[in-house]
ZAKOLKE-737582 format. One record per residue (C-alpha): x, y negated, z; residue number from 0. Coordinates in Angstrom, 1 decimal, m for minus. Each point is the difference from the previous one (the first is absolute). Example, Ala and Ser with C-alpha at 12.3 -4.5 7.8 and 13.67 -1.06 7.14 Angstrom:
residues 2
+--------+--------+--------+-----+
!     c1 !     c2 !     c3 !   n !
+--------+--------+--------+-----+
!   12.3 !    4.5 !    7.8 !   0 !
!    1.4 !   m3.4 !   m0.7 !   1 !
+--------+--------+--------+-----+
END
This chain:
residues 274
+--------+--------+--------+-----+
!     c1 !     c2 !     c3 !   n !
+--------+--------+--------+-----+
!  m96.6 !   m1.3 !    0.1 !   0 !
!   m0.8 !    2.5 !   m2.6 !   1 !
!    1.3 !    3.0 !   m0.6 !   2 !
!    2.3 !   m1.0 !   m2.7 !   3 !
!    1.5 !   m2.7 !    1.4 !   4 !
!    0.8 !    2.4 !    2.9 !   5 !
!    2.0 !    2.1 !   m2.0 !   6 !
!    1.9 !   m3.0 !   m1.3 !   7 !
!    1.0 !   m1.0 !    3.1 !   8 !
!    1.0 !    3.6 !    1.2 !   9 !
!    1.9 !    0.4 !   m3.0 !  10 !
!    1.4 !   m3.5 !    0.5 !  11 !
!    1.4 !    0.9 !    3.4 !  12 !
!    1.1 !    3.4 !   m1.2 !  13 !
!    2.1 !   m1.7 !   m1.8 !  14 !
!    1.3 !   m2.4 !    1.9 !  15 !
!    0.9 !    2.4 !    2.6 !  16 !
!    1.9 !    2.3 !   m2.7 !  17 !
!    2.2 !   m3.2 !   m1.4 !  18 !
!    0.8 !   m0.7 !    3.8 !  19 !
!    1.5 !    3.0 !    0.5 !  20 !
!    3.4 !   m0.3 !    0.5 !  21 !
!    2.8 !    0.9 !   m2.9 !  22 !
!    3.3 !    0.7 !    1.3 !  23 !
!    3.3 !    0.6 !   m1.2 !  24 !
!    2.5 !    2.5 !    1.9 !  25 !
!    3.6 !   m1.0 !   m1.6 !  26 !
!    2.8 !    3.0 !    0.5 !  27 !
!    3.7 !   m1.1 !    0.0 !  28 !
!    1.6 !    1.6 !   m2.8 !  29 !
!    2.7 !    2.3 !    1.8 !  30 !
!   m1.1 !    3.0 !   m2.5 !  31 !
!   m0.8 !   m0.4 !   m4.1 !  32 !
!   m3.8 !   m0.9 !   m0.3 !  33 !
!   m1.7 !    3.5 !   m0.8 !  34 !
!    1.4 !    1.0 !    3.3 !  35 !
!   m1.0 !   m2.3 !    2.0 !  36 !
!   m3.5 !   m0.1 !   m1.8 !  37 !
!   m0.1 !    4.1 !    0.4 !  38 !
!    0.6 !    0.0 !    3.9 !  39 !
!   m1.5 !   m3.3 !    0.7 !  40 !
!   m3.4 !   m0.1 !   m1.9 !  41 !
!   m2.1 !    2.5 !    2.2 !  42 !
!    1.3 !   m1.5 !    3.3 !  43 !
!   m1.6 !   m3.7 !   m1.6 !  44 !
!   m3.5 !    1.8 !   m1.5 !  45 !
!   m0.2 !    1.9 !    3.4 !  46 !
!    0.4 !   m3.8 !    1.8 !  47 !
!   m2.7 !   m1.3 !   m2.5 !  48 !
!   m2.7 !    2.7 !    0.3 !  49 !
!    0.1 !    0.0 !    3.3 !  50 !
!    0.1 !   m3.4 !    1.3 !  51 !
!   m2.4 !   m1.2 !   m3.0 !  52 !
!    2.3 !   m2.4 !   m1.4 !  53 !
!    1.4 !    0.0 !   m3.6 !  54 !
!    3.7 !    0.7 !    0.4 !  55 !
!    2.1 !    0.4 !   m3.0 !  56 !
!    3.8 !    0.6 !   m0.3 !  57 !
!    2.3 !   m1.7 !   m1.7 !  58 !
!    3.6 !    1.3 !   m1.0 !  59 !
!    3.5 !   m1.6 !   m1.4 !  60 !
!    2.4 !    0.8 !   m2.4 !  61 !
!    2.1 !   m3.2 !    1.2 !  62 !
!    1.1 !   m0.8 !    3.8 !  63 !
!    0.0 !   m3.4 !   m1.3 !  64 !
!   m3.7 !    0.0 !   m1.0 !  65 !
!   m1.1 !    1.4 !    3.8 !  66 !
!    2.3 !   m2.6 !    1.4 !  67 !
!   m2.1 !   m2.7 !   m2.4 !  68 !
!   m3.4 !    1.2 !    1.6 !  69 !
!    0.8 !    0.4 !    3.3 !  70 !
!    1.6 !   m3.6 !    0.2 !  71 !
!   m3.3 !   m1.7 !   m1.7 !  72 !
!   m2.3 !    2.0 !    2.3 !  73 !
!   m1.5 !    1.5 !   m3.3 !  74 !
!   m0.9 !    3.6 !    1.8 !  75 !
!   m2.2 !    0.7 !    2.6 !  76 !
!    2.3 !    3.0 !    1.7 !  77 !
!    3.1 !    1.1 !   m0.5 !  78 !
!    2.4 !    3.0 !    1.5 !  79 !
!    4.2 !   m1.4 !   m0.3 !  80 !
!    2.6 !   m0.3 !    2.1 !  81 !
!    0.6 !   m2.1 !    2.8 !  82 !
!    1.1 !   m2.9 !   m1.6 !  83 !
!   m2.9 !   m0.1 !   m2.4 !  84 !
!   m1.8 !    0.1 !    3.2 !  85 !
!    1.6 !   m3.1 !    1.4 !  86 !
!    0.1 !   m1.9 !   m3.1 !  87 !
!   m3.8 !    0.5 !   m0.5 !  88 !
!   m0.6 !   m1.0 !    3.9 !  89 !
!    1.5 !   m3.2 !   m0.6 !  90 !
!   m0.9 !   m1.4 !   m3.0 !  91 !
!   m3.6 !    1.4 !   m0.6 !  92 !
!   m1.0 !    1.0 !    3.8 !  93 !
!   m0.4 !    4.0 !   m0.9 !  94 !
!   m0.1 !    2.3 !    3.3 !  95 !
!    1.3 !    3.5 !    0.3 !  96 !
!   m2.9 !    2.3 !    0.7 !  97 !
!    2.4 !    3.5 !   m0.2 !  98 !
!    2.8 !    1.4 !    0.6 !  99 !
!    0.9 !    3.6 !    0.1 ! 100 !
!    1.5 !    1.0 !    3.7 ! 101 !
!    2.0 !    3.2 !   m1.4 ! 102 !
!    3.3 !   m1.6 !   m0.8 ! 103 !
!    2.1 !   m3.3 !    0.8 ! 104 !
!    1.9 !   m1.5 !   m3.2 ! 105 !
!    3.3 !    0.2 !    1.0 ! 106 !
!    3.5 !   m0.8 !   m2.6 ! 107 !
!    3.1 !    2.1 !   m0.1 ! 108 !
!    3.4 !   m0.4 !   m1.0 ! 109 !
!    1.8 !    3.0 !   m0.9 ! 110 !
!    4.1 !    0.3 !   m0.8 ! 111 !
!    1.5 !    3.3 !   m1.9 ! 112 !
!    1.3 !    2.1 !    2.8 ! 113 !
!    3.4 !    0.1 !    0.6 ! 114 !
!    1.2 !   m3.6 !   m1.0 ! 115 !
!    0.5 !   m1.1 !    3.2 ! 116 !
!   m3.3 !   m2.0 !    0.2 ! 117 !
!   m1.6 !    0.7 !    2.9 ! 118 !
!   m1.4 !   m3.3 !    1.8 ! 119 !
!   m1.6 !   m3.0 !   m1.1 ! 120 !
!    2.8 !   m2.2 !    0.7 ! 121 !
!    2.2 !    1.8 !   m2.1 ! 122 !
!   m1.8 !   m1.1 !   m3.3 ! 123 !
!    0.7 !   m3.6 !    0.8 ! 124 !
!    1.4 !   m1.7 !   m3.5 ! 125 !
!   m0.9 !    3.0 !   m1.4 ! 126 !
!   m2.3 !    0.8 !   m2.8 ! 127 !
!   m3.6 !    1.1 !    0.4 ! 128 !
!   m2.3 !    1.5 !   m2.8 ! 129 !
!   m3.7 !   m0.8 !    0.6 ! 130 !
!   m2.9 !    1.6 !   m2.5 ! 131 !
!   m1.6 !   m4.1 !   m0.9 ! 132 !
!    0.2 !   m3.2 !    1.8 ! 133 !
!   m3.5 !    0.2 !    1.0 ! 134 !
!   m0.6 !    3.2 !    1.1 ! 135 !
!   m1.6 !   m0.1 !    3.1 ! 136 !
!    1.6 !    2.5 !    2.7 ! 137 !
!    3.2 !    0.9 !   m2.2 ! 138 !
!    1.1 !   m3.5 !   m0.4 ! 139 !
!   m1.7 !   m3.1 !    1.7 ! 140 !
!   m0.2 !    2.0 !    3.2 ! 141 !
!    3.9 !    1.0 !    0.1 ! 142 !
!    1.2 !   m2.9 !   m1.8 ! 143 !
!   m2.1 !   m1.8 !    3.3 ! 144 !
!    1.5 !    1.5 !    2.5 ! 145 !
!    3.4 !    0.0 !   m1.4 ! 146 !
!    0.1 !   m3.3 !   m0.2 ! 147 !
!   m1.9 !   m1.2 !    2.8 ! 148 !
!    0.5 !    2.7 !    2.7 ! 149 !
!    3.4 !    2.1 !   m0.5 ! 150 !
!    2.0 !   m3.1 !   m1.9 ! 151 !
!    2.3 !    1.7 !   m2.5 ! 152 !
!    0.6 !   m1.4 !   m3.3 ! 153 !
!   m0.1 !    2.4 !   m2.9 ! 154 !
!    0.0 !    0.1 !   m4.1 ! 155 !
!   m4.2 !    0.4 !   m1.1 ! 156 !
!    0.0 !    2.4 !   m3.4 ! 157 !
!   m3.5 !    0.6 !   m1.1 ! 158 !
!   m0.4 !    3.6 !   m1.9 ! 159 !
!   m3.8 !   m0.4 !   m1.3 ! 160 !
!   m1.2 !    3.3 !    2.0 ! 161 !
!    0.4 !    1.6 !    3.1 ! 162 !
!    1.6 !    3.1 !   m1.8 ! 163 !
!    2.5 !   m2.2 !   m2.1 ! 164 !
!    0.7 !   m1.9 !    3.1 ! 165 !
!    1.2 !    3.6 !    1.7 ! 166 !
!    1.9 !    0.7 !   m2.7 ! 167 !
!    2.0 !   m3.2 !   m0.1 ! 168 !
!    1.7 !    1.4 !    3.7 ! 169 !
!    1.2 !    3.4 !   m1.4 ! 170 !
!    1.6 !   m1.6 !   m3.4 ! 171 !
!    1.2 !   m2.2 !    2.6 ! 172 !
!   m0.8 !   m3.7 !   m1.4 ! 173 !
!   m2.0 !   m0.7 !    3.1 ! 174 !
!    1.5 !    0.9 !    3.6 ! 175 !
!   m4.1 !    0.8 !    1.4 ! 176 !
!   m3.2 !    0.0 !   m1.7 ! 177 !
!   m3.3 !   m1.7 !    1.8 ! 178 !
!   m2.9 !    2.7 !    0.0 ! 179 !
!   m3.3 !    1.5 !    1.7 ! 180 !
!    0.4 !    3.6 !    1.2 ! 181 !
!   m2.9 !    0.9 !   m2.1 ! 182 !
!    2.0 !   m0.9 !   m3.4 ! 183 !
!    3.1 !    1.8 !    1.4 ! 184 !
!   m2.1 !    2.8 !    0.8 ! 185 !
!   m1.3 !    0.3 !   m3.7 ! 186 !
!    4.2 !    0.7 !   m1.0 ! 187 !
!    1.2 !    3.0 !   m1.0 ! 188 !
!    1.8 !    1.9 !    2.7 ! 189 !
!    3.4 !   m0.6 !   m1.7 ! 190 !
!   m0.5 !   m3.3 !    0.3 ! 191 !
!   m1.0 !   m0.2 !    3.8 ! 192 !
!    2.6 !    2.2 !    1.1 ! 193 !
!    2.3 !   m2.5 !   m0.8 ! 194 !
!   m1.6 !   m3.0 !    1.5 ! 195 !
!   m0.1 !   m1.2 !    3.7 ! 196 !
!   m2.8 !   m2.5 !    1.6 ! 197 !
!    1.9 !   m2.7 !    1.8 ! 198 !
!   m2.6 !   m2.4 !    1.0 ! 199 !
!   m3.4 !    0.0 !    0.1 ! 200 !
!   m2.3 !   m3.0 !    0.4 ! 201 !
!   m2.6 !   m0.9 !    2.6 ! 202 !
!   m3.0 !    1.6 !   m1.0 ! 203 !
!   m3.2 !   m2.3 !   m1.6 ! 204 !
!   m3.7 !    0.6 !   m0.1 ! 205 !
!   m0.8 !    1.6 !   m3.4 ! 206 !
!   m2.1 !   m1.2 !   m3.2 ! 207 !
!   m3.3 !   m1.9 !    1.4 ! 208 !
!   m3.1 !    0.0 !   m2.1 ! 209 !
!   m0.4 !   m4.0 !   m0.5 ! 210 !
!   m3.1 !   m1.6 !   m0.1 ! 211 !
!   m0.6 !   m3.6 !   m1.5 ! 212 !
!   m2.1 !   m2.3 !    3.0 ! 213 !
!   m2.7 !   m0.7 !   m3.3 ! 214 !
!   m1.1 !    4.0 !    0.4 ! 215 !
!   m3.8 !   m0.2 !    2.7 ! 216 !
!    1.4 !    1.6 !    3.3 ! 217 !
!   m2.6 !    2.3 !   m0.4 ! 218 !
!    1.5 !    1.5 !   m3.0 ! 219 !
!    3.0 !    0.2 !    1.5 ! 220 !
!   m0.8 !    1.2 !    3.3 ! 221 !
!   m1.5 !    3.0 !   m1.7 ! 222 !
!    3.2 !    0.5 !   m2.5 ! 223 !
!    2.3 !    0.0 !    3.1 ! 224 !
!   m2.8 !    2.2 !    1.3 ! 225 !
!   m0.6 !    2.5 !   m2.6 ! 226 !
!    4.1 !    0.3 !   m0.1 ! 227 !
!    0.3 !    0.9 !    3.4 ! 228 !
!   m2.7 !    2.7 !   m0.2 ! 229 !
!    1.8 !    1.6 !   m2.9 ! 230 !
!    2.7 !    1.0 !    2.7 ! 231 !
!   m2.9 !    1.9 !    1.4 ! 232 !
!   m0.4 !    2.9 !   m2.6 ! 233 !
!    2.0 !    2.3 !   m2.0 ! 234 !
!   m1.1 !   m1.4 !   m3.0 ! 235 !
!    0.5 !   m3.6 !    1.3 ! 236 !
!    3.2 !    1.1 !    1.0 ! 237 !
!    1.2 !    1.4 !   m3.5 ! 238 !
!   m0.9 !   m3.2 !   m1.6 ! 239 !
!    1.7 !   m2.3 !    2.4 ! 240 !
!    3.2 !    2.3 !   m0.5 ! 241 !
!    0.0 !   m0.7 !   m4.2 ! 242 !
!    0.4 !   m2.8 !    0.5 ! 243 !
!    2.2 !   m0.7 !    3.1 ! 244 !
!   m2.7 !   m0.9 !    2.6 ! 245 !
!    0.2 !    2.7 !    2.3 ! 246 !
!   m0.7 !   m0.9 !    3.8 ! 247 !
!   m1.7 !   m3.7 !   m0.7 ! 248 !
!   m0.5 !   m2.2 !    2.5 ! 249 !
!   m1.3 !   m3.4 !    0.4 ! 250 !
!    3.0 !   m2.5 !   m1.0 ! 251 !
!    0.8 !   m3.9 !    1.8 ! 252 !
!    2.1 !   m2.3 !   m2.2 ! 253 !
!    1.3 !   m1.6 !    3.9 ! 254 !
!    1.0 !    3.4 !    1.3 ! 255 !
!    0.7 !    2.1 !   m3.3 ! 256 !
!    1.6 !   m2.4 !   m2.4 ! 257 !
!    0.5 !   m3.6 !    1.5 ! 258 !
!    3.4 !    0.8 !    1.2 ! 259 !
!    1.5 !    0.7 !   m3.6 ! 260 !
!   m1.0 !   m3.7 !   m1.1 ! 261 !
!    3.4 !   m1.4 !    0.8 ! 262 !
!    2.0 !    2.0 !   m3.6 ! 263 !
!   m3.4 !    0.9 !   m1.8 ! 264 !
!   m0.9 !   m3.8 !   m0.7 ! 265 !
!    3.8 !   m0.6 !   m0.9 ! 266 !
!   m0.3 !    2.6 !   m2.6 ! 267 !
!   m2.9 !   m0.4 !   m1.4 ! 268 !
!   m0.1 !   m4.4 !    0.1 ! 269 !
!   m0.8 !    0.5 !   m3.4 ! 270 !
!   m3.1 !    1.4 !    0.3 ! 271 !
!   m1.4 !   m2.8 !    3.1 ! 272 !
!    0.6 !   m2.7 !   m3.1 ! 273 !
+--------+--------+--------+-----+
END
């Protein structure tokens, strides 16, 4: 072999090795506008790729819809959503949940204006109940479950388009309780909380996992969930994790984390298994 044809070769498998690396794409749910989420989320996905080696780029909606399109055709190779997205992703494409941050439970509320009387559960049965989106995860599938299935009342469903229109429908009084999270109550203005009571709160569920789709090596994303974990580690780590909601990560099991919320995720989101 001469020399040349030595350097062909080296160059050959150079190359090779280069176009085998693997290209990733980390999908965000679009809960905040797209600059946001591309401000807080970027240097927690170029700190994942130039550490673990792999090319990693993040990808950002303007549209629910459009998310809800990729994650159903398997078209990303990680994604951070809810719970259901979780599910739905699990069944249809066999993703697994590699993280889960262990700071908080997600947990619905129902609030009533104080004074009206309102103070159980039971008392809002045939009543009328404001809740932020049909979809929305803790403030509405979760309560609407539970109501239905575990305390049995019958109510009105109003659906206000936010969390903060859906609190507002309760003190101009065309909804009897509003569906919520704490965190969203807590954002209110003080004038507003004052005059709202929390009534029932939900069993709590494991948070937003970091999905994986079974087509990623599991060396890539062994050091992924690796690398994440570490983070928790150092102050810096720990700064990044909290911009974008990750604080406390641990390792995440669709059995023991998420299986158990099958029963009203696939009902709600059929459309999305077709």
């Amino acid at each position: 072999m001469n020399y040349r044809t030595a350097i062909l070769i080296i160059t050959l498998l150079y190359t090779a090795n280069i176009n085998a690396k693997e290209s990733l794409i980390f999908a965000r749910a679009p809960q905040l506008s797209p600059a946001v989420i591309s401000k807080t989320w970027t240097p927690f996905v170029k700190h994942l790729s130039e550490v673990t080696g792999t090319n990693i780029s993040l990808r950002v909606y303007s549209s629910r819809l459009d998310f809800e399109q990729d994650i159903s055709k398997g078209k990303v190779a990680l994604f951070f959503g809810n719970p259901a997205y979780g599910v739905i992703a699990h069944k249809k494409h066999g993703y697994v949940p590699i993280i889960r941050s262990n700071r908080k439970l997600l947990e619905g509320i129902i609030v009533t204006r104080k004074g009206n009387g309102i103070n159980s559960i039971e008392q809002l049965s045939g009543k009328t109940i404001s809740f932020p989106a049909k979809n929305s995860f803790a403030a509405s599938l979760l309560i609407r479950y539970y109501l239905d299935t575990k305390e049995g009342i019958t109510y009105n469903e109003k659906y206000a388009g936010s969390h903060d229109n859906s609190y507002r429908n309760v003190l101009v009084g065309t909804a009897t309780a509003s569906a919520g999270v704490i965190r969203t109550l807590e954002r209110e203005n003080e004038a507003l909380r004052n005059q709202l009571q929390v009534i029932y709160t939900t069993p709590g569920i494991k948070s937003h996992p970091v999905m994986v789709h079974p087509s990623v090596a599991k060396t890539t994303r062994q050091a992924i969930q690796s690398e994440i974990l570490k983070l928790s580690e150092t102050e810096e780590g720990k700064n990044l994790l909290k911009s974008i909601k990750l604080q406390n990560p641990v390792s995440a099991s669709y059995e023991d984390d998420y299986k158990q919320i099958e029963p009203f995720v696939l009902k709600a989101y059929q459309h999305l298994l077709d």
